[in-house]
Each structure stands twice: as structure tokens, then as C-alpha cells.
N, C-alpha and C positions, 0 to 999 in steps of 0.2 A: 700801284698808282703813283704817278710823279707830286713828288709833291708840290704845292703853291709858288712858293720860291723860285723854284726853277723856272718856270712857265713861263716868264719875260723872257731868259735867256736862249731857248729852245733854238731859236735859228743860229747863233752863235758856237754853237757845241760842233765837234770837231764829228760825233759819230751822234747821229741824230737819234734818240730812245724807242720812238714811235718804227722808223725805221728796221733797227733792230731785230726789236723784238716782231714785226711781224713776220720778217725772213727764218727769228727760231721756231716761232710757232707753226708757220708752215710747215716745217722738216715734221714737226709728231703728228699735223694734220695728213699730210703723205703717205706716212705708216698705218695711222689708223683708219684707213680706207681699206687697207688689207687683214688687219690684224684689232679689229671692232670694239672687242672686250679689254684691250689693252691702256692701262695708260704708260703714256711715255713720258720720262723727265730729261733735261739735261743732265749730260754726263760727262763730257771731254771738247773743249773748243783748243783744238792745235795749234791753230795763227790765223788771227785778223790783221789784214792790212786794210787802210785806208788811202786810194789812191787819188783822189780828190777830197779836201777838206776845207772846207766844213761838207758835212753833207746833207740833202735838201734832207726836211720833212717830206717828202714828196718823191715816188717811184717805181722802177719794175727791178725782181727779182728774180735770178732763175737757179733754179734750185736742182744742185745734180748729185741723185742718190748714186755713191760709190761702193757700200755694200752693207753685209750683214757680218755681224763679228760673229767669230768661229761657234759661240754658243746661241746665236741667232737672237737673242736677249736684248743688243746694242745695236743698231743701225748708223751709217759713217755718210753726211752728204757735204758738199762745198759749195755753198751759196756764192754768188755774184749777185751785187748789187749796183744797179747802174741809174741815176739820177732822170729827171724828166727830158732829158736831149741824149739821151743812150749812152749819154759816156760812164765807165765803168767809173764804180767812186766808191767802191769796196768789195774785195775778197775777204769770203773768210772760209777758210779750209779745214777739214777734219772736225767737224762738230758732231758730236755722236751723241745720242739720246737710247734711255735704256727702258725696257721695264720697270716698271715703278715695283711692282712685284720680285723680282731678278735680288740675284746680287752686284750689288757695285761691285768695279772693279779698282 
């Protein structure tokens, strides 16, 4: 939960929170349509760029799974995020989510 404080500022912030986090949660929601009994956590985020900033509360996200790491345990996707008029206004590349169960690597 964000806390209080913050909540004036939200439009101002460079990488919007709300945002965010719904493009990571999608990536375990994706997985666990195959894989039911699993939970998946974050594990590895490679590179976020922001190519418009500030960016909205507000948007579509497309999320393209790139693979399964060699022990099948980690999953590798690179979200695009693109604001309410399509322009793109964040990559973020190599975000990998693992088994919660698993070993970290």
C-alpha cells in the first residue's frame, strides 16, 4: 500500500506506482494460467527505461513473454508500457519472476 503522503503527489512522479505494479503483476498472472499451484515472485528486473515522463496513472500494457530459464523455475518477459494516446512511455526489459518454492538465483 502507498502510503498517505504520497497520494497528492502521484501525478508528478516520473514512473507512476499504480502503473507499475500492474504490468509486474500481470507477468505472474500469465504464468499462472499454466502453471496453477505455483506461486511466482520477482526475481530480476534487467533495465527500465522511461521514454516519456512523467507517466500517466492511466494505460495499456503489452507484455511479451521471452522465455523460460534453463531450470524452467524463472520465467523472462519485457513489458511495454504505453500511456492513454499509444505513445510508448515505458520499456522495461528482462523482468524475470521465479517460483516461490525454487531456488533463487
Amino acid at each position: 500500500m502507498l502510503v498517505s503522503e504520497l497520494i497528492p503527489h502521484l501525478d508528478a512522479m516520473l514512473l507512476h506506482p499504480v502503473v507499475i505494479d500492474g504490468a509486474f503483476q500481470s507477468a505472474g498472472v500469465a504464468r499462472n494460467q499454466q502453471y496453477r499451484d505455483i506461486v511466482f515472485v520477482p526475481s530480476v528486473l534487467k533495465e527500465i527505461t522511461l521514454v516519456r515522463n512523467p507517466t500517466a496513472p492511466k494505460g495499456v500494457l503489452h507484455l511479451k513473454y521471452q522465455r523460460a530459464a534453463s531450470n524452467a523455475e524463472q520465467h523472462v518477459f519485457d513489458i511495454d508500457i504505453y500511456d492513454c494516446y499509444s505513445q510508448l512511455a515505458v520499456e522495461i526489459r528482462g523482468y524475470t519472476i521465479r517460483d516461490l518454492r525454487g531456488n533463487p538465483t
